[in-house]
N, C-alpha and C positions, 0 to 999 in steps of 0.2 A: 777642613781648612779653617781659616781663622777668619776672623769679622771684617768684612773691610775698610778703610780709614774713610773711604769717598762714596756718596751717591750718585746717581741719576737724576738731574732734574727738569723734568718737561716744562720747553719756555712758554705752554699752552697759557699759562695765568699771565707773564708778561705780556706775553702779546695782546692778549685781551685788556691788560690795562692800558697800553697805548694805544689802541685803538679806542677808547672810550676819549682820551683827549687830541687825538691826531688820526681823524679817520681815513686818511690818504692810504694809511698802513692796514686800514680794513681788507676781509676778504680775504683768494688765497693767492693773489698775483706775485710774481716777485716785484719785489722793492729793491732799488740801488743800495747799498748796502753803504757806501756816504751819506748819501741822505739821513737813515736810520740815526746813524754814528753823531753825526750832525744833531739831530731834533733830540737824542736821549741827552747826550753833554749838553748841550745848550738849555731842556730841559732842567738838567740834576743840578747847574750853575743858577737859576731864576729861584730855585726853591730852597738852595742854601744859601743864596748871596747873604753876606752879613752886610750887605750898605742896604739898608731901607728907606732912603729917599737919595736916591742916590743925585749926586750934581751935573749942573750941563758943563761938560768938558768938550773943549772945542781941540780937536786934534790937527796943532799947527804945521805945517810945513818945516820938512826938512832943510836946516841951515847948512847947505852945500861945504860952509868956510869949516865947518867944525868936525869934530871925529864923529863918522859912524857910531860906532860903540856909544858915545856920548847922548848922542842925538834919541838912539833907539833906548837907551838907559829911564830918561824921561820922559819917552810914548809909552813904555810900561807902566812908568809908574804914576801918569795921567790916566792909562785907562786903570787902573789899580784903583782908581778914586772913584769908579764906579762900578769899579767889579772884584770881590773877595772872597773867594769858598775858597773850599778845598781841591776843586773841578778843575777853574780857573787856574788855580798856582800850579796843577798838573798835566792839564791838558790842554792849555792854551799857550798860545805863543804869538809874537809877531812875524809879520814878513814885509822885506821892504818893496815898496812898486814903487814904478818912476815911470811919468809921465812925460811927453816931450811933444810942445804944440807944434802942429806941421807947418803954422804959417808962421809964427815970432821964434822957433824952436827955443823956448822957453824951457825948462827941466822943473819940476815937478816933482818933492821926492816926498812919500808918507811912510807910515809904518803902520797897519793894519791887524789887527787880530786875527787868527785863525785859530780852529780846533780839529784840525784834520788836513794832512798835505795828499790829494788825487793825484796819486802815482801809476801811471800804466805798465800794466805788465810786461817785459819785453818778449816779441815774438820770436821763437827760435828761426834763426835766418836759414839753418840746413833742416832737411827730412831725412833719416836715418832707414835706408832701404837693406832688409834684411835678406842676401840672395843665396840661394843653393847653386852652384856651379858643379855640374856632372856633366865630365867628358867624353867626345866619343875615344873609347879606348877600343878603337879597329888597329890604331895604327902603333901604340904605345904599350894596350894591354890593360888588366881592370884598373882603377885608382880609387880610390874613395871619393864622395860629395865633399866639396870643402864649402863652406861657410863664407862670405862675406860681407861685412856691413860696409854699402858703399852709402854715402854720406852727399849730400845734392842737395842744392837752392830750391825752398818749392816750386818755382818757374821753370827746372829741368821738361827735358822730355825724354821717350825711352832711349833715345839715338845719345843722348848723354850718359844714360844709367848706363847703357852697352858702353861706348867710349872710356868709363869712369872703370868700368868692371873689367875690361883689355888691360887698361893699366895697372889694376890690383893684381891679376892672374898670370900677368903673363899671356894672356891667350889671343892671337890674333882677331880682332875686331869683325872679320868676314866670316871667322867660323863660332860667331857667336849667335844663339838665338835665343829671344824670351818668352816664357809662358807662364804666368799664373797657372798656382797648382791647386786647385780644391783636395784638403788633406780629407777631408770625410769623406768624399767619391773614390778618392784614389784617380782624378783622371784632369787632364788638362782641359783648363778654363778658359783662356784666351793666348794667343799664340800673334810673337809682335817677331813679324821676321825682318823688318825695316826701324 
């Protein structure tokens, strides 16, 4: 075969460097992996900033009367006047808060830098139950197992999965029974006749 274009490379030496200035990440625990994300940008932005004495910029309030767009146009380009790499122009961004006093309900509006937006992952709202359905064939004669994925809130109980599985089959709910199958024994595991 031929040589290939890409390596391997073990992040053992990274790691080691940041823990030498951010011991938090020492050790072998897991680390939030924002945080991390956080401290290396924020890091890699401090050691290329091109402003070297950079100015006190006071970031004022948002003027309600004017356009968005506008408003947020020059908090950019205020924080701009104390922050300039290469990091900064691609990994930072604003976002706007608004604050609203509970006793004068006053409105409050900034625009804030960030390097990272904490998105939660969504949890899948169904559980995908994979069921084997074999009949008693006394009355009908042999049939084959048939296969179905019945699909349930994880809150279900078995009285649902049975109910959920009548409706797939066709098969009256009274003559249905469930049992976990251990496929390595070959023998039933638990048996839900209610």
């Amino acid at each position: 075969m031929g040589s290939h274009q890409y390596q391997n490379v073990s992040p053992t030496a990274l790691k080691r460097a940041i823990e030498l200035f951010a011991p938090q990440f020492s050790g072998a625990s897991q680390q939030d992996s924002a945080e991390l994300i956080t401290y290396l940008l924020d890091a890699l932005h401090e050691d290329l900033n091109r402003v070297k004495n950079p100015p006190y910029v006071e970031m004022p309030d948002v003027d309600l009367r004017r356009k968005l767009s506008i408003s947020g146009a020059e908090a950019w380009q205020l924080s701009c006047l104390r922050n300039d790499s290469f990091v900064y122009d691609n990994f930072y961004g604003l976002y706007k808060s608004k604050c609203v006093c509970p006793l004068c309900n006053k409105v409050t509006v900034k625009f804030d830098p960030f390097n990272h937006i904490t998105l939660e992952i969504p949890q899948q709202p169904l559980r995908h139950i994979a069921v084997l359905l074999i009949r008693d064939c006394v009355e009908t004669g042999p049939e084959l197992p048939t296969k179905y994925c019945v699909s349930l809130p994880h809150t279900s109980t078995v009285n649902n999965l049975k109910e959920r599985l009548s409706e797939l089959s066709g098969t009256p709910l009274a003559r249905l029974n469930l049992c976990v199958v251990n496929v390595d024994e070959h023998r039933c595991k638990q048996i839900y006749e209610k």
